[in-house]
C-alpha positions in Angstrom: 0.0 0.0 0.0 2.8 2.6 0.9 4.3 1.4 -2.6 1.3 2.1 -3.8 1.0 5.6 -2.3 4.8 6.8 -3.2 4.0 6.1 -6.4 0.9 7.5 -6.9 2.9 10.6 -5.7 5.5 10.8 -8.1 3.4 10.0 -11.0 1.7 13.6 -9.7 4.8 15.2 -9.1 6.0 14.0 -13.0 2.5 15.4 -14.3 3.7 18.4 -12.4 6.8 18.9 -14.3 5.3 18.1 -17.3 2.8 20.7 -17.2 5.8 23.0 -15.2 8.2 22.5 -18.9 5.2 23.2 -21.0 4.3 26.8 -19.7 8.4 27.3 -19.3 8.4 26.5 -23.1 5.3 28.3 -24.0 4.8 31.8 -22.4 8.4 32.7 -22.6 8.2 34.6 -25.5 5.2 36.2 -24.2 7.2 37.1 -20.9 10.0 38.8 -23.4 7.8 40.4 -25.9 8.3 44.1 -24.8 12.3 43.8 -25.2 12.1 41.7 -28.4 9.6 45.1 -29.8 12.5 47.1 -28.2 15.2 45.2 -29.4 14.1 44.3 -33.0 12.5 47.4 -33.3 9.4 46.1 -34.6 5.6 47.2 -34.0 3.9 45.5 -31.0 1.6 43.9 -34.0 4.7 42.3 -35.9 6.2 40.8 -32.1 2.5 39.6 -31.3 2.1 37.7 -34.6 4.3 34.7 -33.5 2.3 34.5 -30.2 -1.0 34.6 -32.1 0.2 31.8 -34.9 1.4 29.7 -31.5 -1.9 29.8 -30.1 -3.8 28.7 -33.3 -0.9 26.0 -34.3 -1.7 24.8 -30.7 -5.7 25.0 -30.8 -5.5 22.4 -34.2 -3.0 20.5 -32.2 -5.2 19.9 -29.5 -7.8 18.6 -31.7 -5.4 16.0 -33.3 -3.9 15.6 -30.2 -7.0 14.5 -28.8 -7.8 11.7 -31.0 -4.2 10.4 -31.2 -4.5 10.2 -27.2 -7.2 8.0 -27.3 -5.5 5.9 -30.3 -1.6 5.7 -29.3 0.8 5.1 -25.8 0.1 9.1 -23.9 3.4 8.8 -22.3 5.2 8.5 -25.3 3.3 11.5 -27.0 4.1 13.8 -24.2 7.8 12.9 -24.6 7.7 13.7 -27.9 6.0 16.9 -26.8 8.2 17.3 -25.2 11.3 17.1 -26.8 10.1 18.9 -29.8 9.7 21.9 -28.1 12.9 22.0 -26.3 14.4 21.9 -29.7 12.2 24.9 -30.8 13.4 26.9 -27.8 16.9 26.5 -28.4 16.4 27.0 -31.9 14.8 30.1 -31.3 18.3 31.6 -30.1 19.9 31.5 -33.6 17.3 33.4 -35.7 17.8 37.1 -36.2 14.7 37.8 -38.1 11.2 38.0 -36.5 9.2 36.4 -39.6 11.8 33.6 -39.4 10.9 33.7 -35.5 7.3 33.9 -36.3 7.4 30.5 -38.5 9.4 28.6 -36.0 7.0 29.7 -32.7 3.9 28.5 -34.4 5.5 25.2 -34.6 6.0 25.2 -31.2 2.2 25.7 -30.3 1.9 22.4 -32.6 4.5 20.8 -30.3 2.7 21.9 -26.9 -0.5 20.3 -28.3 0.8 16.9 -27.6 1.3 17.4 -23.9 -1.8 18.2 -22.2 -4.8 15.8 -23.8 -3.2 12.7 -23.3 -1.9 13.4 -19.8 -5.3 14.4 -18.6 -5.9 10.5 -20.2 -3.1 9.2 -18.3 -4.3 11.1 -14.7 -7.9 9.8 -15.3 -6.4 6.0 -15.6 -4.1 6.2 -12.5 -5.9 8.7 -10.0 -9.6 8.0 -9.1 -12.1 10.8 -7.5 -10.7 12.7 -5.1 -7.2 12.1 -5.9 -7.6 13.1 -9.1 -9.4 16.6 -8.3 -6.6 17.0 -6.0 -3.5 16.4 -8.7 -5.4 18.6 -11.1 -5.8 21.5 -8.4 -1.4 21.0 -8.5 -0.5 20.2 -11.8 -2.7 24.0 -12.7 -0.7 25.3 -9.7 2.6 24.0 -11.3 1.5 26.3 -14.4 1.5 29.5 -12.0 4.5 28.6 -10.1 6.4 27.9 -14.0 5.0 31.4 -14.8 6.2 33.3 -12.0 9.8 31.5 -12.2 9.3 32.8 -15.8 8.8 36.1 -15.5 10.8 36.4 -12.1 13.8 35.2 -14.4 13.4 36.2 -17.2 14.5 40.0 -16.3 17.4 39.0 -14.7 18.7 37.1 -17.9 17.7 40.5 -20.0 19.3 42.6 -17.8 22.8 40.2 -17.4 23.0 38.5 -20.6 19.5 38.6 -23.1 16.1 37.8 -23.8 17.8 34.8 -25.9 18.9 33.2 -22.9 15.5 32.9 -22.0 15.1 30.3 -24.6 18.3 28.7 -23.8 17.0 27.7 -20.3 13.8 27.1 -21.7 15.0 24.7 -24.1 17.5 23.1 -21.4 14.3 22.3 -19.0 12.6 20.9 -21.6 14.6 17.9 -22.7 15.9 17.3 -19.4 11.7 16.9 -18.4 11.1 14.6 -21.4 13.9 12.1 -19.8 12.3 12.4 -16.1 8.7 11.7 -18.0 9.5 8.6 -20.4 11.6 6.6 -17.8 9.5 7.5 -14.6 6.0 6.8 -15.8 7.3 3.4 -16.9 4.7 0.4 -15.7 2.1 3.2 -15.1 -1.5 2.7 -17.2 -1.9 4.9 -19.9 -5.6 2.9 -21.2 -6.8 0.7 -24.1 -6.2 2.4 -27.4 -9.9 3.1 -28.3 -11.3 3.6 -24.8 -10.6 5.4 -21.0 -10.4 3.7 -17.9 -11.6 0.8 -19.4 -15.0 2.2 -20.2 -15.9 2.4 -23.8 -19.0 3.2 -26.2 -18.2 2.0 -29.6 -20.8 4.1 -30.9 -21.4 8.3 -29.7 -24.0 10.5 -31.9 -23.2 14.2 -31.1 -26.6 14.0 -29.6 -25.0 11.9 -26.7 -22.4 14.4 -25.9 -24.3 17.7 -27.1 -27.1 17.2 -23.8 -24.2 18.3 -21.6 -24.3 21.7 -22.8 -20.9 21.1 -24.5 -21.3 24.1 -27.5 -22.0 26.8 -24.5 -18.9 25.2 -22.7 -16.9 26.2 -25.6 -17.7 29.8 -25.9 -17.2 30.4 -22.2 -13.9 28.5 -22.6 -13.3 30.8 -25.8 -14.2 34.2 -22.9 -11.7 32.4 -20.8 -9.0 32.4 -22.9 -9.2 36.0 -24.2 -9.2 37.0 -21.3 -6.3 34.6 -19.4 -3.9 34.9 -22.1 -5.1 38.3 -23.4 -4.1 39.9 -20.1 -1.2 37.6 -19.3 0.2 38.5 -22.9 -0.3 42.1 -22.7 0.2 43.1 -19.2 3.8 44.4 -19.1 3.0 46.4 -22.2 -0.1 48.0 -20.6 2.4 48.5 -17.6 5.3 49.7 -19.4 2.7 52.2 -22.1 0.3 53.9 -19.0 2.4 54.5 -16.3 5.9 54.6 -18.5 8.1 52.3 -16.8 11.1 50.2 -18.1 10.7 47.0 -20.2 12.3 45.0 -16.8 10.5 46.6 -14.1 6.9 45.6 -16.7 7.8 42.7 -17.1 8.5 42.0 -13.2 5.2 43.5 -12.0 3.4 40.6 -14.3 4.7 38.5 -11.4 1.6 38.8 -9.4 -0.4 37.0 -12.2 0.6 33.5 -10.9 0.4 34.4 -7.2 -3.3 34.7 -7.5 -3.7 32.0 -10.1 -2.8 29.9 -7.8 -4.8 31.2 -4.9 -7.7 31.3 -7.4 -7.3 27.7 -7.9 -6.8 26.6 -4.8 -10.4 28.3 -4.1 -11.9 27.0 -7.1 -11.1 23.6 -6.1 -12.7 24.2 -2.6 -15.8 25.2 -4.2 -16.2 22.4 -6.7 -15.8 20.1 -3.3 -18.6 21.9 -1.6 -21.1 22.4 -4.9 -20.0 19.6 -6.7 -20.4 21.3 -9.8 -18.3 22.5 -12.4 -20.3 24.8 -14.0 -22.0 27.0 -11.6 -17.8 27.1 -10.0 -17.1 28.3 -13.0 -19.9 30.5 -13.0 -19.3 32.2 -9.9 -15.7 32.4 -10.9 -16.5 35.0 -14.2 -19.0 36.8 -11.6 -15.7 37.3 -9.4 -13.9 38.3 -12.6 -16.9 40.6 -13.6 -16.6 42.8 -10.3 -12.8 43.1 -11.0 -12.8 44.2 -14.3 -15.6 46.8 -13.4 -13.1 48.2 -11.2 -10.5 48.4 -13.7 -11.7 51.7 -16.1 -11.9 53.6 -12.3 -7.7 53.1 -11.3 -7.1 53.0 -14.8 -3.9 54.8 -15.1 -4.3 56.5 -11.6 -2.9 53.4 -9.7 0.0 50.7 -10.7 -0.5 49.0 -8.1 -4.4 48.6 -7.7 -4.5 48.0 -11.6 -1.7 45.0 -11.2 -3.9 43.9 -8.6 -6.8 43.6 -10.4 -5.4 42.3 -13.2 -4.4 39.5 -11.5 -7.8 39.1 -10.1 -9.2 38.6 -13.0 -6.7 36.4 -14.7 -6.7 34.5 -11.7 -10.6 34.0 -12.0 -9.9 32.7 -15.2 -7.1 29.8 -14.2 -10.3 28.5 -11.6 -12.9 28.3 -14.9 -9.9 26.5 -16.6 -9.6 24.6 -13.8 -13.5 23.5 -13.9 -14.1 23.1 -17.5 -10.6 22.0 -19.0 -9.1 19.7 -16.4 -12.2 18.6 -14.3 -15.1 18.6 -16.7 -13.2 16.0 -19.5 -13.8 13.3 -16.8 -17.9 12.9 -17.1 -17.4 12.5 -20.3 -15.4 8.9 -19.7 -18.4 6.5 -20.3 -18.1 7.4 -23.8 -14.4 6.3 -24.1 -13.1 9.9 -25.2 -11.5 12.0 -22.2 -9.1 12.7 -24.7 -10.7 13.8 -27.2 -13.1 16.2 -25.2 -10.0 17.0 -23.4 -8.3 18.3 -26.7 -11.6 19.7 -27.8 -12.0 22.0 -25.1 -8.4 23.1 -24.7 -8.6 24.1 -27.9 -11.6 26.2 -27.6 -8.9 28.4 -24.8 -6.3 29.3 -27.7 -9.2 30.1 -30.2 -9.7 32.9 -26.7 -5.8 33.4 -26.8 -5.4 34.3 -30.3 -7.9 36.3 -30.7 -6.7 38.8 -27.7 -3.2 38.6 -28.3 -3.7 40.0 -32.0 -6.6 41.9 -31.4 -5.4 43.7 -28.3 -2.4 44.6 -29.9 -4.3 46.2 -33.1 -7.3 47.7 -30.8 -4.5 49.1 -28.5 -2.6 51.0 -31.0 -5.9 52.0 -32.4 -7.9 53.2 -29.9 -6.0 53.0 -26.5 -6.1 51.2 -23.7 -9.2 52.8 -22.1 -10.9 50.7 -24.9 -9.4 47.4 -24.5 -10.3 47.5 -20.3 -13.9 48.0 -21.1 -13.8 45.2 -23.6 -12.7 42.9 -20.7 -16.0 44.2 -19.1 -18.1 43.1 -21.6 -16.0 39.7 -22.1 -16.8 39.0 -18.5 -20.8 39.9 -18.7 -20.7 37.6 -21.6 -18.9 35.0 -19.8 -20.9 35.2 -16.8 -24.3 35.0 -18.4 -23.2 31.8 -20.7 -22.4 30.0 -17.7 -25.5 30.6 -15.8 -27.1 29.8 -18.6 -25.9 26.4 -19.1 -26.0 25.2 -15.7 -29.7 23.3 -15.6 -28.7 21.3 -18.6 -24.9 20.5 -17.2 -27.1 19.2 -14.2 -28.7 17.2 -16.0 -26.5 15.9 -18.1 -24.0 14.7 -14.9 -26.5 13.6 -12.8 -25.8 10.2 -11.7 -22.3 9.4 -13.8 -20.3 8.8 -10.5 -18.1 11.6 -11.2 -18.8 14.2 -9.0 -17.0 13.3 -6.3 
């Protein structure tokens, strides 16, 4: 049993990492942006173009990602995630020209695609109820804690050497995570191609899975991920623009993010225990994101501090409805045989969100300021909010009695 137990801890702990190397591979040029602008002396719309590509490269590669999950070994897919995207990093060190760079990052969102479907498949096979709510709560707290090591780094390594270092590390993490992965999940379950957890249904009409709601699950994910990534992308810029500080000091103050990711999380989880439901969590969650970002047009360039705050308020909302409907809500969907598929499905839905703000708020910025762009976060959020309530009768419904609730 205490075999058992260690090792049902260290499979978390590699899911951990795995999810750790993937936002270390992913957000860092994000977390550099302002000094590549500075540097390359490019428009903020030229720098943001790679980011945006990323995000849709990654939103496909969830979908295909999805299916192979269900079809091939997940452990060796996320190895090969993996790996891939360590060698993008590194490679990104040696190109001087930001359309080259833009090429080569949308690659990488391909690459990051074949991490996170199949290891929701692999937790689902080797952590049970509780557990797995639990090791979901932590592998979305090892994304904040990679983001603030990110962007806690990734000034020093501008200030001391460059924002191509950043990669270097990057890249470094990566392959040294794809070794950990591949020989320490060895002997761990990873499912019957075709099926999850042993539970399959040869045949599902989209009628089966559309009675949970799942096309209003999308658009809120969509809300979600504008908003997330939007702000997350565009943050130290908005810092750095409004209140004219350094591209460093910007890019430090994006630190807080995380910090109440995390906390967000760790409530979001809490609530899901007591309410057992993933929808109205997530529901209350874009309320809480709602009061923020009505806030926001009242400090907006009067306080730093209070508008960092916020910021991370609402961002932080957002990593709890990720939380509900991209990590938790895959799991009712197991009688059908497809965690992986919905998982991929859904997580796509979030960078069809990203892509959107972190071209659009670029374009919309330099067009009509940032006054504009806050109240569009208001509006996101009423939108969000109202979806969500909207869907929560059917998602009742449609969970009620599956034995996953727990």
């Amino acid at each position: 049993m205490e075999s058992s137990a260690r090792r049902s801890r260290m499979f978390v702990f590699l899911c951990c990492l795995v999810y750790f190397t993937s936002y270390l591979t992913r957000i860092n040029y994000g977390a550099v942006l302002v000094e590549i602008i500075r540097d390359l002396d490019i428009t903020k719309e030229a720098g943001s173009i790679a980011v945006t590509g990323s995000f849709i490269t990654y939103g496909v590669g969830q979908l295909i990602s999805g299916l192979l999950g269900d079809k091939m070994s997940p452990r060796l897919l996320i190895a090969l995630g993996l790996c891939s995207t360590a060698a993008v990093n590194l490679s990104m060190v040696f190109l001087p020209d930001i359309r080259i760079m833009t090429v080569v990052w949308c690659f990488n969102g391909f690459f990051q695609a074949m991490l996170w479907p199949p290891l929701v498949k692999m937790m689902a096979e080797n952590l049970k109820g509780t557990a797995y709510t639990l090791s979901a709560v932590l592998v979305s707290a090892s994304a904040s804690v990679s983001t603030i090591f990110v962007y806690l780094i990734s000034p020093l390594l501008i200030t001391r050497l460059s924002w191509r270092a950043v990669f270097v590390l990057a890249g470094s993490v990566g392959f040294a995570a794809a070794l950990f992965w591949y020989h320490g999940t060895a002997g761990m379950s990873e499912g019957e191609a075709g099926g999850a957890g042993g539970v399959q249904k040869k045949h599902v009409s989209i009628g089966d899975i559309s009675h949970s709601g799942i096309a209003l699950v999308m658009i809120v994910i969509i809300l979600q991920g504008i908003l997330r990534d939007g702000i997350t992308t565009w943050m130290p810029t908005y810092i750095k623009e409004v209140f004219d500080l350094g591209s460093s000091v910007s890019i430090l103050t994006t630190v807080v993010l995380p910090i109440f990711s995390i906390a967000s999380v760790t409530l979001a989880s809490r609530f899901l225990i007591r309410l057992r439901d993933e929808m109205l969590t997530a529901t209350i969650l874009f309320g809480i994101a709602l009061g923020a970002s009505l806030l926001m047009p009242v400090f907006f360039s009067g306080s730093m501090i209070v508008c960092a705050l916020l910021m991370a308020l609402i961002t932080g909302c957002m990593h709890g409805v990720n939380l509900m409907l991209i990590s938790r809500l895959p799991i009712h969907f197991k009688r059908f045989g497809h965690i992986a598929m919905i998982s991929g499905l859904l997580n796509a839905c979030t960078y069809i969100g990203s892509a959107l703000s972190t071209y659009g708020f670029a374009v919309y910025s330099e067009r009509y300021g940032w006054g504009f762009i806050i109240w569009l976060w208001v509006a996101i959020c009423v939108l969000g909010t109202g979806l969500a309530a909207l869907n929560l009768r059917r998602w009742k419904r449609f969970t009620a009695g599956d034995g996953e609730n727990g």
